[in-house]
C-alpha positions in Angstrom: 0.0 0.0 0.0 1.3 3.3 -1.1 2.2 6.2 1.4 0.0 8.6 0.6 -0.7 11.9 2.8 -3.1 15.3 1.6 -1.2 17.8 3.0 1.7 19.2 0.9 3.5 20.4 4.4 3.7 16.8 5.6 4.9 15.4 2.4 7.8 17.7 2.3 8.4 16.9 5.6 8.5 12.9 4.7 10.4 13.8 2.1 13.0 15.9 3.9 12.6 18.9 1.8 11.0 22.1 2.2 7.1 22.9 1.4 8.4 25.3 -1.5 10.6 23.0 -3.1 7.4 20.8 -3.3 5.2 23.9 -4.1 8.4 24.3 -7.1 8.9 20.7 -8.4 4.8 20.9 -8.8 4.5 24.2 -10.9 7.4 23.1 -12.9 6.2 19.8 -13.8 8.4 18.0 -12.2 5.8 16.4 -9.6 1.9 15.9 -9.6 -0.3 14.7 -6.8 -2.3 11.6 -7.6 -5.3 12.3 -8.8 -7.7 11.8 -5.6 -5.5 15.2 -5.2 -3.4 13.3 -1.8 0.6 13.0 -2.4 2.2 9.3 -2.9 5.6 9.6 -1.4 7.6 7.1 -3.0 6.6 8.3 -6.0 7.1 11.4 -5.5 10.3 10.9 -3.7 11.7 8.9 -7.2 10.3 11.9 -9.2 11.9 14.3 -7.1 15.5 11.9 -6.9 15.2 11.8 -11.3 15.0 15.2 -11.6 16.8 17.1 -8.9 20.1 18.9 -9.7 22.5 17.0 -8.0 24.6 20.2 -6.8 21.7 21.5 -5.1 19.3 19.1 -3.8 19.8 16.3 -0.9 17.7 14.2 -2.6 20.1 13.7 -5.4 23.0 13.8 -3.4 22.7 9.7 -3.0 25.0 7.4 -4.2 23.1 7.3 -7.1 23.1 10.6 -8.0 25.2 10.6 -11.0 22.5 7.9 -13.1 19.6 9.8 -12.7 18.2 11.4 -15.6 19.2 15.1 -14.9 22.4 14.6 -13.9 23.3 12.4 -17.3 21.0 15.4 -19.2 23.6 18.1 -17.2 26.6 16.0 -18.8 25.7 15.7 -22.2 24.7 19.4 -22.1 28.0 19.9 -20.8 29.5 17.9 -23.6 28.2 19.7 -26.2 28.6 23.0 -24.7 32.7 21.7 -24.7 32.6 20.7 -28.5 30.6 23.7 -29.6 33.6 25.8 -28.1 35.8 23.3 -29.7 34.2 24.1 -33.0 34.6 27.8 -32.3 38.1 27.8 -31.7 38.8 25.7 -34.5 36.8 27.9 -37.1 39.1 30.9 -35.0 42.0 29.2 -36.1 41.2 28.2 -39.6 41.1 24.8 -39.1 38.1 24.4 -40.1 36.8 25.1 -44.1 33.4 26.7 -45.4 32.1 23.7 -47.8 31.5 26.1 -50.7 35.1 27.3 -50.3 36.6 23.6 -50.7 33.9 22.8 -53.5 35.0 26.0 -55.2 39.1 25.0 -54.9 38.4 21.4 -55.6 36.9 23.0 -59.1 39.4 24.9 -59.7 42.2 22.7 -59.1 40.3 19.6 -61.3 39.8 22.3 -63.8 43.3 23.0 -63.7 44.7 19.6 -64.0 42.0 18.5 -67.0 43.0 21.9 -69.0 46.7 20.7 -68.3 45.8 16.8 -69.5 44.4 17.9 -72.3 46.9 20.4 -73.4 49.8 17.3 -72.8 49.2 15.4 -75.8 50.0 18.6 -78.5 53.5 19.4 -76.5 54.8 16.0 -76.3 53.7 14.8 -79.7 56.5 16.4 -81.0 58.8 15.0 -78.5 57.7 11.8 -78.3 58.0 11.6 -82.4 61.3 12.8 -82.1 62.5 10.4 -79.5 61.2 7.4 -82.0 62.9 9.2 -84.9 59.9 9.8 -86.7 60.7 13.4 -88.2 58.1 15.9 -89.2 58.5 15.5 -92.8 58.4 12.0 -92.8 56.5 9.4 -95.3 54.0 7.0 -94.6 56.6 4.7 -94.8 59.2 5.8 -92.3 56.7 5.8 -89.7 54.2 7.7 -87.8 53.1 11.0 -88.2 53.6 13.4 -85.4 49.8 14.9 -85.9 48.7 11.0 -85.8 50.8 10.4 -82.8 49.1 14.0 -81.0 45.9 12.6 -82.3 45.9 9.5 -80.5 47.0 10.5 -77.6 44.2 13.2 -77.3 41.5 10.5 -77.7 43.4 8.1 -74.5 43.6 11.4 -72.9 39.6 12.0 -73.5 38.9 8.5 -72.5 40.5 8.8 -69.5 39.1 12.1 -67.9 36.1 10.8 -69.5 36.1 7.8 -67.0 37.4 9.9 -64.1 34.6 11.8 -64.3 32.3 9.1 -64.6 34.0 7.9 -61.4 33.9 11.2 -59.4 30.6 12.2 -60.6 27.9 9.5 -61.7 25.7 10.0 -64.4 22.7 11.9 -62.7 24.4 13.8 -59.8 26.0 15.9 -61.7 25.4 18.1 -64.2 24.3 17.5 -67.7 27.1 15.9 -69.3 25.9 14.2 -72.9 28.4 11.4 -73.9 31.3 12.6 -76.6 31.3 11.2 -79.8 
């Protein structure tokens, strides 16, 4: 059978608190009389132990203070209130990058390095004809001309950034990109 007493005065008193703190935990919520309008004590004694802040009421100052539900709530509040800071002092210090900002480098540098990939094959044509002694002026018979050489190394070139892409970017994320002949 449940302890049950009407008079808020004698609860508190039960429950070694003041008839405030009861008057309190009730307008806040934190405790409600049963609804014949008298007080259970145990219950209210466990509603009071759940929600009491540790560092200021003796009901929470048990041994099992630190598991009840406020006092994990004050610790993850704590928590994030730490990595929030954390966050500020790294965005202080640069550490941390604006998303737009690394998308709009990320562009730029892949920009860069296709521009420069597909640039490559008409400067080392040239070369690479010369180091297989195939000379500018040469006939069909000597071997293979340079624009030849430029020309298929453009389409391996194509090929490959055209597969990167693919890669990096699948068909329908991006934007519209329509296959190349």
């Amino acid at each position: 059978m449940p302890e049950l007493t009407a008079s808020t005065r004698e609860a508190a008193r039960r429950l070694g608190v003041s008839d405030t703190a009861i008057h309190k935990a009730e307008r806040a919520g934190r405790i409600a009389r049963e609804a014949d309008g008298q007080w259970d004590i145990d219950k209210t004694r466990r509603r009071l132990t759940e929600t009491a802040d540790p560092a200021r009421s003796p009901l929470a100052s048990g041994a099992g203070a630190e598991g009840t539900p406020f006092a994990r709530l004050k610790v993850a509040q704590l928590a994030l209130k730490v990595e929030a800071q954390r966050l500020s002092l790294d965005e202080t210090k640069r550490r941390l990058v604006d998303v737009t900002e690394a998308n709009a480098a990320l562009d730029e540098i892949g920009s860069t390095m296709r521009d420069a990939l597909l640039n490559w094959p008409a400067r080392v044509s040239g070369l690479i004809a010369a180091e297989i002694s195939v000379e500018p002026s040469a006939s069909k018979t000597s071997g293979i001309d340079p624009h030849l050489l430029q020309t298929i190394l453009q389409s391996h070139i194509n090929d490959l950034l055209t597969e990167a892409a693919d890669r990096f970017d699948p068909a329908g994320l991006g934007g519209d990109r329509s296959p190349q002949p």
